[in-house]
C-alpha positions as CSV (number, residue, x, y, z in Angstrom):
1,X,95.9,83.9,91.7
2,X,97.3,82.4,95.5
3,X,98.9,84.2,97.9
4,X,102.4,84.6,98.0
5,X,105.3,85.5,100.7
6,X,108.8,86.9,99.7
7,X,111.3,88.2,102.6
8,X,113.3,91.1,101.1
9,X,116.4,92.2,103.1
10,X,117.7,95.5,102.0
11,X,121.2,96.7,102.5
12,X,122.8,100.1,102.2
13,X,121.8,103.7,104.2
14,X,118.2,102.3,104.7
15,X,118.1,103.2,108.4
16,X,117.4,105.9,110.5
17,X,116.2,107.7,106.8
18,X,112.6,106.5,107.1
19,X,113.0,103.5,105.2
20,X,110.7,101.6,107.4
21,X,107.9,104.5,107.3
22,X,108.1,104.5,103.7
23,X,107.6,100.6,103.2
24,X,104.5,100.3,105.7
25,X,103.4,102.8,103.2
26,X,104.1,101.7,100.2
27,X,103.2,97.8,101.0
28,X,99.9,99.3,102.7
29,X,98.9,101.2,99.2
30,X,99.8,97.6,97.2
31,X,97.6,95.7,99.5
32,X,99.9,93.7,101.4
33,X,100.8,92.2,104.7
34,X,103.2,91.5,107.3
35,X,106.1,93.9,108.2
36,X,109.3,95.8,108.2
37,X,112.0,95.9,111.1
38,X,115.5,96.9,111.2
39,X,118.3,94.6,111.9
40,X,121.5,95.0,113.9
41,X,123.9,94.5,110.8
42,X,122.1,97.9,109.7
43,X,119.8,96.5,107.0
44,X,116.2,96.3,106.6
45,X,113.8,93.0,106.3
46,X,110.6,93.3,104.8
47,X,108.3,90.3,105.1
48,X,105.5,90.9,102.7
49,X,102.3,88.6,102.3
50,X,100.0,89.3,99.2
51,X,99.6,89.0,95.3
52,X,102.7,88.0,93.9
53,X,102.2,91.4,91.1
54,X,102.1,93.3,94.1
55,X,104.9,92.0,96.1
56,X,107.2,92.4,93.1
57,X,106.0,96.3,92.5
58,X,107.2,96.8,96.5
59,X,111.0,95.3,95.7
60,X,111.1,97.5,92.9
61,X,109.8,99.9,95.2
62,X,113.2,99.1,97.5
63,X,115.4,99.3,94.9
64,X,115.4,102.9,95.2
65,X,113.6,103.7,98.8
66,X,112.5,107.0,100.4
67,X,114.7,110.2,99.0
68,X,116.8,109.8,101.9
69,X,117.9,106.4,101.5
70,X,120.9,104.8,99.5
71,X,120.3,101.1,98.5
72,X,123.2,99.1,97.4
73,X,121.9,96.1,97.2
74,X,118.3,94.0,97.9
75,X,118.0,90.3,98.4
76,X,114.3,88.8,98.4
77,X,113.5,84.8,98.2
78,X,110.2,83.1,99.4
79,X,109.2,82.5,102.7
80,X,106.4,80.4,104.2
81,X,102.3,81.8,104.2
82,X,102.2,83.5,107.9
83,X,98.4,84.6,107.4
84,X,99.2,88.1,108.3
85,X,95.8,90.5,108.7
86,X,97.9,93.9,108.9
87,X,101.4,95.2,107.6
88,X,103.2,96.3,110.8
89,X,106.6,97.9,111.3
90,X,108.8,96.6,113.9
């Protein structure tokens, strides 16, 4: 089974609550790469690079988020293979 790349933008009280933490370590434990940054509208972006099984265990993974967090409402579509050798946060 290829390789696979999905950008997932999460939206809700995902900053400043760990979010970002949390998804390095989640995506780390699935095996995947890339990384996690927060955006000025508030929001989080994940770019994740691995096993499509994997990638789709992490956005179930956001749905929800670290205890702190409050997701309303994930958006996730492919992107383009980036080759990635680590999962970083931004």
């Amino acid at each position: 089974m290829g390789k696979s790349n999905e950008i997932i933008r999460v939206f809700g009280r995902v900053q400043g609550v760990g979010f970002r933490y949390s998804a390095h370590q989640a995506a780390t434990g699935l095996g995947l790469y890339g990384f996690v940054r927060n955006e000025p509208d508030g929001s989080v972006t994940i770019e994740a690079e691995g096993p499509k099984e994997q990638i789709n265990m992490l956005i179930e993974w956001c749905r929800k988020g670290p205890a702190r967090a409050e997701v309303h409402e994930i958006k996730h579509y492919p992107g383009q293979l980036m080759n990635y050798t680590s999962f970083r946060i931004r």
